[in-house]
C-alpha positions, 0 to 999 in steps of 0.5 A: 592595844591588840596584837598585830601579826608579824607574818604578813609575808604569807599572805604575799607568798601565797597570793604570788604563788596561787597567781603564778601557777595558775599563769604556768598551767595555762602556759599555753595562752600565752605561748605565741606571745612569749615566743619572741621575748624571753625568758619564758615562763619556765624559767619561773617555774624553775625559780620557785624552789629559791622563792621557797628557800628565800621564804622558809629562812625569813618565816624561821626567823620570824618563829624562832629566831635565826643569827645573822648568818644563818639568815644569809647562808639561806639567802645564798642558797637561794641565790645560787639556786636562782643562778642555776635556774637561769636568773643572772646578767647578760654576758658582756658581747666581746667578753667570754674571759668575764662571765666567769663574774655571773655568778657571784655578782648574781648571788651578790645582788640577790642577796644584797636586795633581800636584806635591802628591803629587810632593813627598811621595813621599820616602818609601817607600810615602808617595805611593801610601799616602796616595794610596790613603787620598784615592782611597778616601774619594772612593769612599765619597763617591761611592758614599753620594751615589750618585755612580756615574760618579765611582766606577767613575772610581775603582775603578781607581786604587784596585785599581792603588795597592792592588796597587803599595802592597805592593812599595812600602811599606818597604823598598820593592822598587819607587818610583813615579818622577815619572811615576808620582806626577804621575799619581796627583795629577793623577787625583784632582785630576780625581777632585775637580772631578769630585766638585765637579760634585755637591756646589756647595754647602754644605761638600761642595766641601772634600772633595777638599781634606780628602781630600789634606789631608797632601800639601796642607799640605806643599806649602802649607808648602812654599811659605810656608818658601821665601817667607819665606826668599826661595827659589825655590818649585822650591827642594829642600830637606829639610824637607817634612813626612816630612824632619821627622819623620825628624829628630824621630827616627822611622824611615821606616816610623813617620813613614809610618805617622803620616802614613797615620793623619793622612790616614785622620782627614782623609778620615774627616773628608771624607767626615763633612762631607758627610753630617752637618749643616752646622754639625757639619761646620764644627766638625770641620774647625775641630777638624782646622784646630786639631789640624792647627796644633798638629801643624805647631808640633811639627814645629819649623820655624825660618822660623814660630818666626822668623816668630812671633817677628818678628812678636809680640815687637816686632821688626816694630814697630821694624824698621818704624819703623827703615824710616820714620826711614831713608826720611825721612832719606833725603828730608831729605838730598835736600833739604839746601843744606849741610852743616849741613842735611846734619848736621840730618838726620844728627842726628835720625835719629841721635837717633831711633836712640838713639846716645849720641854722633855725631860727624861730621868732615870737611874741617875742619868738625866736628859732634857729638850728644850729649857726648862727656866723659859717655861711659862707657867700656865703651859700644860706640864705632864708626869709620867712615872716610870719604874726604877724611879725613873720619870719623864715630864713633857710640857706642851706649848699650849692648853688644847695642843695635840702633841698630849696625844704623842705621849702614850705611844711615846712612853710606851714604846720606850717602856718596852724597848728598856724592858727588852734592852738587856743589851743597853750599855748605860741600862741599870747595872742588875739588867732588871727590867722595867716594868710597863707604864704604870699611870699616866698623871697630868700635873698644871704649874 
């Protein structure tokens, strides 16, 4: 098996920069035609120093290797730099007080569609196809609202990703590298607010975001995933939208090409919205929204189902209730003189969750819910060893009840407030602590 290179991310810089210079130098051309049509070709001459930066961060990673925030520092320097060049939003007509907001959903966006189109590049051809799919419809966008500036702006980009798309479709002979990838999303980051500028009002500001709709959704799913599971969001894992369709059993090439046609309808879509009427535009991106949730259900992720489940079956409500009763045990116990008052506030939190029998020894005092003669011998009965040959026992009322996860926070906190109690009038007459929970043991009768 021979090596492929992993900074093709060159081949595009250069194609892009070569092209856009030799359209700067001959900015004479095409002066007439931009005079009306903004922005102007400078403010891309202004912006090639963030494509550097943007660049330089992704080729360092590819040599040697970067940490996760050193790859974004470099990408807010970069977006700041753009910022500064004039790459940013429109200001909202009638809003003065909010354009204080530019600037950081400027960095935002940038820095968002850069690591956008760094994730997606798992597979062969995935990044610079679906790359090459948003760059087009922004050309079209651009060239039907006579948007000339934003269009040579793109002419490049495509022709580069054009040319590099067929060594890197699969089996690819060439990958894009950081350098490359991180490129490519930052320049139609760039592409997009630059598109903003004409379009500040109705639907036409979604078009960027529809435009990159594929690697959007796998980073906003991304996200979400790692949250629900209390990751970090530079977190690797295998799980992004392409992992997933390879697990359904697809080939690369396959699951390349769904997302190819799934990103073709968002910017089919894109570029609709703009050109038809408002209310015709808000249906087509409810239908994609739609058809876009449908998609992501098929995909299986165990953290939404989890999540779904949680939140629709009940779960949530008693878990929530389960935190109530705790934290107002807790409070009761705080508050407790003795230990009967101790026991008060064992035995209505017990109560609420719905042990059949509680009993608590300790020093030769005894306390006890429910009755113990009544038992049915096949229920669940639990022993808990405490110090000074204290121990409680809870017994639930039936084999797969939820009340056994009551029990740790339970003890535990009356662990503590005997620990902490010296003041109890009905403590251990030497005023020895108890010592933490030491095991937890599960006895059947």
């Amino acid at each position: 098996m021979r090596p492929i290179p992993r900074v093709g991310g060159i081949s595009i810089a250069i194609a892009y920069t070569v092209v856009l210079a030799a359209v700067l130098i001959s900015g004479s051309v095409w002066k007439e035609m931009l005079a009306e049509s903004g922005p102007s070709l400078h403010l891309l001459g202004r912006l090639l120093p963030a494509v550097v930066i943007v660049f330089a961060t992704g080729l360092l990673d590819d040599l040697r290797g970067l940490t996760p925030w050193q790859k974004v520092t470099g990408q807010i320097v970069a977006a700041c730099w753009a910022f500064w060049a004039g790459v940013r939003p429109a200001p909202i007509a009638g809003h003065p007080e909010l354009d204080f907001w530019l600037f950081p959903l400027s960095v935002l966006w940038l820095v968002f569609c850069a690591n956008a189109f760094n994730l997606i590049d798992g597979l062969d051809g995935l990044a610079s196809g679906v790359a090459l799919l948003g760059a087009a419809g922004l050309l079209l966008a651009g060239l039907i609202h006579h948007h000339p500036a934003l269009s040579l702006a793109i002419v490049p980009l495509l022709g580069a990703l054009l040319g590099f798309l067929y060594y890197n479709f699969n089996p690819a002979t060439v990958f894009l590298g950081d350098c490359g990838s991180l490129l490519i999303g930052f320049l139609l980051g760039c592409f997009g607010l630059m598109w903003n500028q004409r379009a500040a009002t109705g639907l036409g500001p979604l078009a960027p975001l529809m435009a990159v709709a594929v690697p959007t959704a796998d980073v906003a799913i991304s996200i979400v995933r790692r949250f629900l599971r209390r990751q970090p969001i530079f977190y690797a894992d295998h799980n992004h939208i392409h992992h997933r369709l390879l697990s359904l059993g697809m080939t690369q090439r396959k699951a390349t090409l769904v997302l190819y046609g799934v990103s073709a309808l968002a910017v089919t879509l894109a570029v609709l919205q703009t050109i038809v009427r408002p209310h015709i535009a808000t249906m087509l991106i409810v239908l994609f929204a739609v058809g876009a949730y449908v998609g992501i259900r098929k995909l299986r992720y165990v953290e939404f189902s989890s999540a779904r489940n949680f939140l629709f079956t009940g779960e949530f409500r008693r878990m929530l209730r389960m935190r109530i009763c705790l934290k107002e045990y807790e409070d009761a116990l705080s508050n407790a003189g003795n230990l009967k008052d101790c026991w008060a506030a064992v035995s209505e939190v017990c109560a609420a969750a719905g042990f059949r029998y509680v009993a608590w020894e300790l020093d030769g005092e005894h306390f006890e819910l429910g009755d113990e003669g009544r038992l049915i011998e096949h229920f669940p009965r639990m022993l808990i060893p405490m110090a000074a040959d204290g121990q409680m026992i809870f017994v639930q009322n039936t084999r797969a009840s939820a009340s056994a996860m009551w029990i740790a926070p339970i003890v535990e906190a009356l662990e503590e407030k005997l620990k902490t109690g010296h003041s109890l009038k009905e403590s251990p007459a030497d005023g020895a602590a108890v010592d933490r929970l030491p095991a937890l043991a599960a006895v059947t009768r």
